[in-house]
C-alpha positions in Angstrom: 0.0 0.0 0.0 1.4 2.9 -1.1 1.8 6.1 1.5 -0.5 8.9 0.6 1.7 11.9 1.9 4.4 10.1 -0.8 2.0 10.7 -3.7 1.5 14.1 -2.9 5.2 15.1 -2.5 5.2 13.4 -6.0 2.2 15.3 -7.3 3.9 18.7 -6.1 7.4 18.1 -7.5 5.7 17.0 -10.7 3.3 19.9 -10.4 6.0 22.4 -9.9 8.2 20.8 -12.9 5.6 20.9 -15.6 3.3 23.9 -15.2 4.9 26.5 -16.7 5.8 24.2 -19.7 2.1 23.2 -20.0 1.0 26.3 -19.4 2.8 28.2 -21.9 2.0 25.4 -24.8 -2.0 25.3 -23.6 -1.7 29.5 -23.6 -0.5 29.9 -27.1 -3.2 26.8 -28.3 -6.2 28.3 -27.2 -4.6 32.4 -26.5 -7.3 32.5 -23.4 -6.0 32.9 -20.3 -9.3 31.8 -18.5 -9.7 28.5 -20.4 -5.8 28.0 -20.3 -5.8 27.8 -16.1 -9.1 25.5 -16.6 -7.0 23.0 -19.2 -4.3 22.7 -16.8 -6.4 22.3 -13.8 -8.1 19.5 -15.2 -5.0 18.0 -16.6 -3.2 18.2 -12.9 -6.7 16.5 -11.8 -6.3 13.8 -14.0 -2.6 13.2 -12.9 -3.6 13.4 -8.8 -6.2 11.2 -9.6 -4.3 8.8 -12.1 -0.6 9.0 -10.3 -0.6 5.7 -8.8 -2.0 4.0 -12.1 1.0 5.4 -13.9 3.1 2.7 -14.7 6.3 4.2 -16.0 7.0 7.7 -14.1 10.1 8.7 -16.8 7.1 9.0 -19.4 5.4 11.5 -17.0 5.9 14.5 -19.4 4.5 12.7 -22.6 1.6 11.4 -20.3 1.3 15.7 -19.1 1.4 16.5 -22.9 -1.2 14.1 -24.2 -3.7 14.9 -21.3 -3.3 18.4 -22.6 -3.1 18.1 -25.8 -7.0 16.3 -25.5 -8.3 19.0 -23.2 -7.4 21.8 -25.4 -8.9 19.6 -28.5 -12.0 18.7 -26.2 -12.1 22.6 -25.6 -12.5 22.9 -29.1 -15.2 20.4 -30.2 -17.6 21.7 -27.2 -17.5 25.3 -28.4 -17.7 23.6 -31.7 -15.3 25.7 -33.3 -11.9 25.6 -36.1 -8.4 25.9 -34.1 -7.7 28.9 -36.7 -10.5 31.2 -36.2 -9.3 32.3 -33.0 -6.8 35.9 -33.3 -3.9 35.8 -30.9 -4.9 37.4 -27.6 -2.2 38.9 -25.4 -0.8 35.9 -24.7 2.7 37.1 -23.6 1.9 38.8 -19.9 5.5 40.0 -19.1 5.9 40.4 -14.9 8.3 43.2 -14.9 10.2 43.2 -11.8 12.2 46.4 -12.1 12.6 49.0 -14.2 16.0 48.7 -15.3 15.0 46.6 -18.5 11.9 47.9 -19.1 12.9 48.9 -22.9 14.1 45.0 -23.6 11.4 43.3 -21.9 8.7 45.5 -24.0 10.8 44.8 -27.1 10.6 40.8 -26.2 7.1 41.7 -25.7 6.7 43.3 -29.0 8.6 40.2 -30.5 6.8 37.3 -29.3 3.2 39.2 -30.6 4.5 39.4 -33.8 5.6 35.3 -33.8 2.4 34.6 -32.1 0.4 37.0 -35.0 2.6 35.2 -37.4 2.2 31.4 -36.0 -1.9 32.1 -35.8 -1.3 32.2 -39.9 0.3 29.0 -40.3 -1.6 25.6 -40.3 -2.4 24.1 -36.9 -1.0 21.1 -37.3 2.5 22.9 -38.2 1.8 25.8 -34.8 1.2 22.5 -32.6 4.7 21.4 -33.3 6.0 24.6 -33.1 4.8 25.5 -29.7 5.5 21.9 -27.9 9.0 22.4 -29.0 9.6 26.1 -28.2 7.3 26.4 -25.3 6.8 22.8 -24.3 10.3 21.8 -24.6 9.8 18.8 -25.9 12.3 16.5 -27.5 11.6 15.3 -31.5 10.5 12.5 -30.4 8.7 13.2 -27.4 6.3 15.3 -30.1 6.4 12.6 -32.1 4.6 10.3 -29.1 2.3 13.1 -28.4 0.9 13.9 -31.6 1.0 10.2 -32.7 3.3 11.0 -36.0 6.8 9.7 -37.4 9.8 11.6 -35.8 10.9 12.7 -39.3 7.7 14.4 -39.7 8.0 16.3 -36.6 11.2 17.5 -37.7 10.2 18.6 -41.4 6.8 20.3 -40.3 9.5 22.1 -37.6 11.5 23.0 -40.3 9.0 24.0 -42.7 6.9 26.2 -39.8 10.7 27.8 -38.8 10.9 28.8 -42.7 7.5 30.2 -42.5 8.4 32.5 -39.8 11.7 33.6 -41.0 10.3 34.4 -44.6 7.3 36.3 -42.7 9.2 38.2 -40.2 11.8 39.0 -42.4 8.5 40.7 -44.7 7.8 42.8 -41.7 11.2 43.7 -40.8 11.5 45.0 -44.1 9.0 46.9 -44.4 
């Protein structure tokens, strides 16, 4: 019999690992902060209430990932809407702590509404990957197990959405 004060020293550790990861990936799927802390409230349910039932703990982040991943696409069939009709909300809160980088953190600001604006454009299936990798922090392959797909095409709709943004941003830039 397993020790209950165990699992939640587990849940909190796990809790405290993950959150921010899932947050930000949740955040930029469905750009609501509202629904965002609902999706990961349910998805840290699901793991207090599934923890002991998990059989190998080192797949913990893929298990965190999928959850997700199905609340966000549950989200979306009960308000019976398309992934791309939503515009990119002010997804990118910046805390600032002091004012001696005030003018950078409103540039990264700036910056990550313009990728944001930018990645809303680009097929969903292509902004999934995206965001699991540079907000998730998931590994190729850990995408790969996630969404269900071959590794290779993780890495090529990567590459292909990294292209996108460059040729985009660079439009901007330019202008």
């Amino acid at each position: 019999m397993s020790n209950p004060l165990e699992n939640i020293i587990d849940f909190t550790l796990i809790y405290n690992r993950y959150k921010r990861q899932l947050f930000n990936f949740s955040l930029k799927m469905v750009n609501d902060r509202f629904t965002c802390e609902d999706i990961i409230q349910n998805v840290f349910i699901k793991l207090f209430e599934n923890l002991k039932s998990i059989r190998n703990p080192d797949r913990i982040q893929y298990w965190l990932f999928s959850t997700a991943r199905n609340e966000i696409y549950t989200f979306y069939r009960r308000k019976k809407v398309h992934l791309d009709q939503f515009g990119a909300e002010d997804s990118t809160e910046i805390d600032i702590e002091s004012g001696d980088n005030v003018d950078y953190e409103y540039e990264q600001k700036e910056l990550s509404e313009i990728v944001m604006n930018e990645l809303n454009k680009i097929a969903i299936e292509q902004k999934e990957i995206f965001l699991l990798k540079e907000y998730g922090g998931l590994s190729y392959k850990e995408i790969a197990e996630v969404m269900k797909i071959d590794e290779d095409l993780v890495k090529s709709r990567l590459f292909k959405t990294r292209q996108k943004l460059i040729k985009r941003l660079s439009r901007i830039v330019t202008r």
